[in-house]
C-alpha positions, -999 to 999 in steps of 0.1 A, spaced: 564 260 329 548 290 345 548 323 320 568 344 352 600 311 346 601 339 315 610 370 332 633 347 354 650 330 330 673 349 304 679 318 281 645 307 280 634 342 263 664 335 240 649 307 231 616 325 224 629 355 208 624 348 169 580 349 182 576 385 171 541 376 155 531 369 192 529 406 196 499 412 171 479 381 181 473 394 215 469 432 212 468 454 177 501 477 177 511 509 162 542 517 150 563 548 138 557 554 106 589 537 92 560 505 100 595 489 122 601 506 156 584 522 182 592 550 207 586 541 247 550 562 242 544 534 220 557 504 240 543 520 276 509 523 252 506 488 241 518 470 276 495 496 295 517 509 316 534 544 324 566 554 302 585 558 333 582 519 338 597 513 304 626 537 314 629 519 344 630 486 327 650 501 299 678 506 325 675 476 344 681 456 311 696 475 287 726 453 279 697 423 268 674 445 248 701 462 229 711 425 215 678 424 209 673 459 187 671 487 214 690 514 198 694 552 213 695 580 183 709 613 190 726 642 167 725 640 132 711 606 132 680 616 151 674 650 134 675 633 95 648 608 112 629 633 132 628 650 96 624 622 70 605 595 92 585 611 118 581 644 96 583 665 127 603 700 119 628 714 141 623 691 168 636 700 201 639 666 209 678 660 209 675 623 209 651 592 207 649 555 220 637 532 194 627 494 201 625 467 173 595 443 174 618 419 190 630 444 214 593 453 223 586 417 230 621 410 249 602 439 268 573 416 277 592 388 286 605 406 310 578 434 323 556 418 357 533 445 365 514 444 330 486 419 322 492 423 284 528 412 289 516 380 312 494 375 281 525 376 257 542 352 278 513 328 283 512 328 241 550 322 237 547 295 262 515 278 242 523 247 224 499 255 196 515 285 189 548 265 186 540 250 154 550 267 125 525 277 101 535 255 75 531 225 99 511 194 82 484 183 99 497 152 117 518 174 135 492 193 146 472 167 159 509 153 174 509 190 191 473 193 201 479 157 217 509 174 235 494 206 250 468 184 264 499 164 282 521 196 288 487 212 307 487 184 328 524 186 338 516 218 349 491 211 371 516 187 388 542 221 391 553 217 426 541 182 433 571 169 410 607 169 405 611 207 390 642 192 365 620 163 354 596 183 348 612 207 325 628 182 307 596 159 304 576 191 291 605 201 268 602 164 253 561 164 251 565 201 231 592 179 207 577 153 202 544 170 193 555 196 171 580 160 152 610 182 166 645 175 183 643 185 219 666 210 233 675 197 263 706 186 282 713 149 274 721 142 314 689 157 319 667 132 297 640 113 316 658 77 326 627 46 330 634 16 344 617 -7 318 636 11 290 671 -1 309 663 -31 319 652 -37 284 689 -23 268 701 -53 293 681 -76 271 655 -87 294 622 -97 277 586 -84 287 578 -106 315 609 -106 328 609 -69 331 578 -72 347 589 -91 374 621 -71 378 615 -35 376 594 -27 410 624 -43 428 647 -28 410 635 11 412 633 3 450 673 -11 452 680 22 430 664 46 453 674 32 484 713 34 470 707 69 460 697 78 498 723 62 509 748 77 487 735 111 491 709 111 518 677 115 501 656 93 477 650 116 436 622 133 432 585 124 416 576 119 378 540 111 369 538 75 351 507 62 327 499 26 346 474 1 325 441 15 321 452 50 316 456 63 348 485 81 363 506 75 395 536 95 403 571 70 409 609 83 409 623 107 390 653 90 372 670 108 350 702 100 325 724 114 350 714 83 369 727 55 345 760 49 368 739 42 394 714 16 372 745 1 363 757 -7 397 721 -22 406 726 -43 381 759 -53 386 753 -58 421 717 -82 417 714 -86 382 741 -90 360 751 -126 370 713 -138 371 706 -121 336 740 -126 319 741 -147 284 759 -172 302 733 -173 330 705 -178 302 726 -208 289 726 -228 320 688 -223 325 680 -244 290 666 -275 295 
Protein backbone atom coordinates (compact mmCIF):
# COMPACT_ATOMS: atom_id res chain seq x y z
CA UNK A 1 0.00 0.00 0.00
CA UNK A 2 1.54 3.08 -1.24
CA UNK A 3 1.43 6.17 1.62
CA UNK A 4 -0.48 8.53 -1.53
CA UNK A 5 -3.63 5.19 -1.30
CA UNK A 6 -3.97 7.60 1.99
CA UNK A 7 -4.84 10.84 0.55
CA UNK A 8 -6.98 8.79 -1.95
CA UNK A 9 -8.74 6.82 0.22
CA UNK A 10 -11.15 8.40 2.90
CA UNK A 11 -11.83 5.12 4.86
CA UNK A 12 -8.43 4.07 4.94
CA UNK A 13 -7.49 7.39 7.04
CA UNK A 14 -10.51 6.41 9.10
CA UNK A 15 -9.00 3.55 9.78
CA UNK A 16 -5.81 5.38 10.89
CA UNK A 17 -7.17 8.16 12.66
CA UNK A 18 -6.84 7.07 16.53
CA UNK A 19 -2.44 7.40 15.39
CA UNK A 20 -2.06 10.82 16.84
CA UNK A 21 1.38 9.89 18.53
CA UNK A 22 2.53 9.52 14.78
CA UNK A 23 2.67 13.25 14.76
CA UNK A 24 5.54 13.58 17.47
CA UNK A 25 7.67 10.68 16.21
CA UNK A 26 8.40 12.29 12.98
CA UNK A 27 8.71 16.09 13.73
CA UNK A 28 8.59 17.89 17.43
CA UNK A 29 5.23 20.13 17.42
CA UNK A 30 4.19 23.13 19.24
CA UNK A 31 0.98 23.86 20.36
CA UNK A 32 -1.17 26.79 21.79
CA UNK A 33 -0.71 27.06 25.06
CA UNK A 34 -3.93 25.24 26.14
CA UNK A 35 -1.00 22.09 25.12
CA UNK A 36 -4.32 20.72 22.67
CA UNK A 37 -4.90 22.73 19.45
CA UNK A 38 -3.07 24.58 17.01
CA UNK A 39 -3.84 27.57 14.80
CA UNK A 40 -3.04 27.11 10.81
CA UNK A 41 0.48 29.16 11.61
CA UNK A 42 1.03 26.19 13.58
CA UNK A 43 -0.10 23.34 11.26
CA UNK A 44 1.43 25.33 7.88
CA UNK A 45 4.74 25.46 10.46
CA UNK A 46 5.07 21.82 11.15
CA UNK A 47 4.02 20.44 7.48
CA UNK A 48 6.31 23.24 5.98
CA UNK A 49 4.24 24.68 3.92
CA UNK A 50 2.49 28.17 3.38
CA UNK A 51 -0.79 28.94 5.52
CA UNK A 52 -2.59 29.60 2.38
CA UNK A 53 -2.19 25.75 1.53
CA UNK A 54 -3.83 24.88 4.80
CA UNK A 55 -6.71 27.31 3.85
CA UNK A 56 -6.92 25.82 0.75
CA UNK A 57 -7.03 22.31 2.11
CA UNK A 58 -9.16 23.55 4.91
CA UNK A 59 -11.82 24.25 2.31
CA UNK A 60 -11.44 21.43 0.05
CA UNK A 61 -12.16 19.17 3.20
CA UNK A 62 -13.71 20.76 5.71
CA UNK A 63 -16.75 18.51 6.17
CA UNK A 64 -13.88 15.37 7.06
CA UNK A 65 -11.68 17.49 9.35
CA UNK A 66 -14.49 18.96 11.31
CA UNK A 67 -15.49 15.14 12.28
CA UNK A 68 -12.18 14.98 13.07
CA UNK A 69 -11.85 18.30 15.56
CA UNK A 70 -11.62 21.28 13.19
CA UNK A 71 -13.58 23.83 14.96
CA UNK A 72 -13.94 27.76 13.84
CA UNK A 73 -14.24 30.23 17.04
CA UNK A 74 -15.67 33.54 16.61
CA UNK A 75 -17.52 36.23 19.04
CA UNK A 76 -17.54 35.67 22.51
CA UNK A 77 -16.09 32.33 22.24
CA UNK A 78 -12.98 33.55 20.58
CA UNK A 79 -12.47 36.74 22.70
CA UNK A 80 -12.68 34.69 26.39
CA UNK A 81 -9.91 32.35 24.59
CA UNK A 82 -7.98 35.05 22.87
CA UNK A 83 -7.98 36.47 26.61
CA UNK A 84 -7.71 33.39 28.93
CA UNK A 85 -5.70 30.96 26.63
CA UNK A 86 -3.60 32.81 24.30
CA UNK A 87 -3.28 35.92 26.83
CA UNK A 88 -3.47 38.31 23.91
CA UNK A 89 -5.56 41.68 24.97
CA UNK A 90 -7.91 43.28 22.76
CA UNK A 91 -7.27 41.18 19.89
CA UNK A 92 -8.49 42.43 16.65
CA UNK A 93 -8.68 39.09 15.49
CA UNK A 94 -12.58 38.51 15.30
CA UNK A 95 -12.26 34.79 14.91
CA UNK A 96 -9.79 31.66 14.95
CA UNK A 97 -9.44 28.15 13.34
CA UNK A 98 -8.38 25.66 15.75
CA UNK A 99 -7.21 21.93 14.71
CA UNK A 100 -7.08 19.02 17.25
CA UNK A 101 -4.12 16.62 17.02
CA UNK A 102 -6.23 14.41 15.11
CA UNK A 103 -7.44 17.11 12.96
CA UNK A 104 -3.67 18.15 12.26
CA UNK A 105 -2.88 14.59 11.28
CA UNK A 106 -6.32 14.02 9.20
CA UNK A 107 -4.37 17.16 7.63
CA UNK A 108 -1.39 14.96 6.67
CA UNK A 109 -3.23 12.27 5.42
CA UNK A 110 -4.47 14.25 3.11
CA UNK A 111 -1.75 17.21 2.17
CA UNK A 112 0.62 15.96 -1.25
CA UNK A 113 2.92 18.76 -1.68
CA UNK A 114 4.62 18.29 1.89
CA UNK A 115 7.44 15.76 2.51
CA UNK A 116 6.65 15.86 6.39
CA UNK A 117 3.14 14.73 5.56
CA UNK A 118 4.44 11.81 3.00
CA UNK A 119 6.56 11.01 6.22
CA UNK A 120 3.38 10.83 8.40
CA UNK A 121 1.75 8.68 6.02
CA UNK A 122 4.73 6.35 5.39
CA UNK A 123 4.65 5.91 9.64
CA UNK A 124 0.91 5.24 9.85
CA UNK A 125 1.34 2.78 7.09
CA UNK A 126 4.43 0.99 9.08
CA UNK A 127 3.65 -2.27 10.54
CA UNK A 128 5.94 -1.77 13.41
CA UNK A 129 4.28 1.14 14.35
CA UNK A 130 0.97 -0.87 14.37
CA UNK A 131 1.67 -2.67 17.46
CA UNK A 132 0.52 -1.27 20.39
CA UNK A 133 2.92 -0.56 22.99
CA UNK A 134 1.85 -2.94 25.32
CA UNK A 135 2.32 -5.75 22.65
CA UNK A 136 4.38 -8.94 24.13
CA UNK A 137 7.15 -9.82 22.46
CA UNK A 138 5.99 -12.79 20.37
CA UNK A 139 3.91 -10.43 18.67
CA UNK A 140 6.47 -8.38 17.88
CA UNK A 141 8.58 -10.87 16.39
CA UNK A 142 4.99 -12.13 14.60
CA UNK A 143 5.04 -8.30 13.27
CA UNK A 144 8.65 -7.85 12.49
CA UNK A 145 8.11 -11.25 10.48
CA UNK A 146 5.17 -9.43 8.78
CA UNK A 147 6.72 -6.14 7.64
CA UNK A 148 9.41 -8.14 6.17
CA UNK A 149 6.40 -9.95 4.01
CA UNK A 150 4.23 -6.72 3.61
CA UNK A 151 7.67 -4.95 2.08
CA UNK A 152 7.74 -7.55 -0.29
CA UNK A 153 4.12 -7.25 -1.40
CA UNK A 154 4.91 -4.01 -2.20
CA UNK A 155 7.48 -4.42 -4.32
CA UNK A 156 5.15 -6.65 -6.32
CA UNK A 157 2.42 -3.34 -6.42
CA UNK A 158 1.50 -3.40 -9.99
CA UNK A 159 2.78 -6.79 -10.96
CA UNK A 160 -0.24 -8.37 -8.92
CA UNK A 161 -3.91 -8.37 -8.65
CA UNK A 162 -4.45 -4.84 -6.74
CA UNK A 163 -7.55 -6.59 -4.62
CA UNK A 164 -5.34 -9.54 -3.67
CA UNK A 165 -3.06 -7.61 -2.77
CA UNK A 166 -4.81 -5.44 -0.35
CA UNK A 167 -6.38 -8.09 1.22
CA UNK A 168 -3.22 -10.40 1.39
CA UNK A 169 -1.31 -7.32 3.07
CA UNK A 170 -4.27 -6.54 5.37
CA UNK A 171 -3.97 -10.39 6.48
CA UNK A 172 0.10 -10.34 6.84
CA UNK A 173 -0.44 -6.91 9.14
CA UNK A 174 -3.19 -9.29 11.28
CA UNK A 175 -1.73 -11.97 11.54
CA UNK A 176 1.54 -10.26 12.74
CA UNK A 177 0.32 -7.97 15.09
CA UNK A 178 -2.26 -11.75 16.57
CA UNK A 179 -5.20 -9.43 15.25
CA UNK A 180 -8.58 -10.03 13.36
CA UNK A 181 -8.29 -8.63 9.88
CA UNK A 182 -10.53 -6.09 8.63
CA UNK A 183 -11.33 -7.10 5.51
CA UNK A 184 -14.32 -8.04 3.33
CA UNK A 185 -14.96 -11.81 3.73
CA UNK A 186 -15.58 -12.15 -0.26
CA UNK A 187 -12.37 -10.54 -0.57
CA UNK A 188 -10.29 -13.25 1.50
CA UNK A 189 -7.47 -14.92 -0.49
CA UNK A 190 -9.15 -18.43 -1.83
CA UNK A 191 -6.04 -21.39 -2.39
CA UNK A 192 -6.60 -24.29 -4.10
CA UNK A 193 -4.92 -26.81 -1.69
CA UNK A 194 -7.03 -25.33 1.13
CA UNK A 195 -10.41 -26.36 -0.93
CA UNK A 196 -9.49 -29.22 -2.24
CA UNK A 197 -8.57 -30.19 1.24
CA UNK A 198 -12.36 -28.97 2.77
CA UNK A 199 -13.41 -31.70 -0.05
CA UNK A 200 -11.43 -34.20 2.07
CA UNK A 201 -8.73 -34.99 -0.23
CA UNK A 202 -5.45 -36.20 1.46
CA UNK A 203 -1.89 -34.75 0.82
CA UNK A 204 -0.93 -36.62 -2.21
CA UNK A 205 -3.99 -36.54 -3.62
CA UNK A 206 -4.05 -32.84 -3.60
CA UNK A 207 -0.80 -32.94 -5.02
CA UNK A 208 -1.84 -34.56 -7.95
CA UNK A 209 -4.96 -32.62 -8.30
CA UNK A 210 -4.46 -29.00 -7.73
CA UNK A 211 -2.28 -27.86 -10.94
CA UNK A 212 -5.19 -29.33 -13.02
CA UNK A 213 -7.52 -28.04 -11.17
CA UNK A 214 -6.37 -24.13 -10.96
CA UNK A 215 -6.06 -24.53 -14.78
CA UNK A 216 -9.95 -25.96 -15.26
CA UNK A 217 -10.81 -22.93 -12.82
CA UNK A 218 -9.14 -20.24 -14.85
CA UNK A 219 -10.04 -21.41 -18.05
CA UNK A 220 -14.02 -21.32 -16.86
CA UNK A 221 -13.44 -17.99 -15.45
CA UNK A 222 -12.40 -16.68 -19.07
CA UNK A 223 -14.86 -18.18 -20.49
CA UNK A 224 -17.48 -16.96 -18.21
CA UNK A 225 -16.18 -13.52 -18.22
CA UNK A 226 -13.51 -13.28 -20.86
CA UNK A 227 -10.40 -12.93 -18.99
CA UNK A 228 -8.32 -15.36 -16.66
CA UNK A 229 -7.97 -13.48 -12.37
CA UNK A 230 -5.18 -11.77 -11.73
CA UNK A 231 -1.60 -12.77 -10.03
CA UNK A 232 -0.78 -13.67 -6.30
CA UNK A 233 2.80 -14.47 -5.29
CA UNK A 234 2.93 -18.25 -3.89
CA UNK A 235 5.93 -19.67 -1.43
CA UNK A 236 6.87 -23.14 -3.63
CA UNK A 237 9.35 -25.80 -1.68
CA UNK A 238 12.56 -24.34 -0.99
CA UNK A 239 11.45 -20.98 -0.20
CA UNK A 240 11.15 -19.31 -3.28
CA UNK A 241 8.26 -17.48 -4.73
CA UNK A 242 6.31 -17.73 -8.14
CA UNK A 243 3.37 -15.76 -8.85
CA UNK A 244 -0.15 -18.16 -9.86
CA UNK A 245 -3.92 -17.00 -9.84
CA UNK A 246 -5.41 -14.71 -7.78
CA UNK A 247 -8.48 -16.65 -6.33
CA UNK A 248 -10.32 -15.05 -4.04
CA UNK A 249 -13.59 -16.16 -1.75
CA UNK A 250 -15.71 -14.60 -4.22
CA UNK A 251 -14.60 -17.42 -6.36
CA UNK A 252 -15.94 -20.49 -4.21
CA UNK A 253 -19.10 -20.91 -6.76
CA UNK A 254 -16.93 -21.34 -9.34
CA UNK A 255 -14.44 -24.11 -7.26
CA UNK A 256 -17.56 -25.75 -6.66
CA UNK A 257 -18.61 -26.20 -10.13
CA UNK A 258 -14.95 -27.55 -11.03
CA UNK A 259 -15.49 -29.95 -8.78
CA UNK A 260 -18.83 -30.92 -9.55
CA UNK A 261 -18.04 -31.05 -12.98
CA UNK A 262 -14.44 -33.43 -12.67
CA UNK A 263 -14.24 -34.18 -9.26
CA UNK A 264 -17.05 -34.77 -7.15
CA UNK A 265 -17.89 -38.31 -8.59
CA UNK A 266 -14.14 -39.45 -8.59
CA UNK A 267 -13.61 -38.12 -4.97
CA UNK A 268 -17.05 -38.77 -3.43
CA UNK A 269 -17.27 -41.24 -0.20
CA UNK A 270 -18.95 -43.54 -2.33
CA UNK A 271 -16.18 -43.31 -5.00
CA UNK A 272 -13.54 -44.02 -2.14
CA UNK A 273 -15.62 -47.16 -1.21
CA UNK A 274 -15.46 -48.90 -4.45
CA UNK A 275 -11.67 -48.27 -4.77
CA UNK A 276 -10.94 -50.74 -1.41
CA UNK A 277 -9.47 -53.71 -2.18
Amino acid sequence: MNELALTESPSLRAEHMGRVDVLDKVKAISLLPDDTHADVAIVATYYEVGTGTIDSLVRRNRAELERNGLRVIKGEEYREFATVTLKIANSKARSTTLFSRRTILNVGQLLVESPVAKSVRSYLLDVEELAPPEIRTEALERAALSRAQVLMLKAADGFLDRGWLVAKTKLVVARGLGEEPEIDPAEAPLYVPDFLKSKGLRKSEIASVQSTFGRRAAALHEAEHGFKPGKRQAEVSGGSIRNTLAWTQRHVPLFEEVWDRWYAAQYSPQAALLSLP
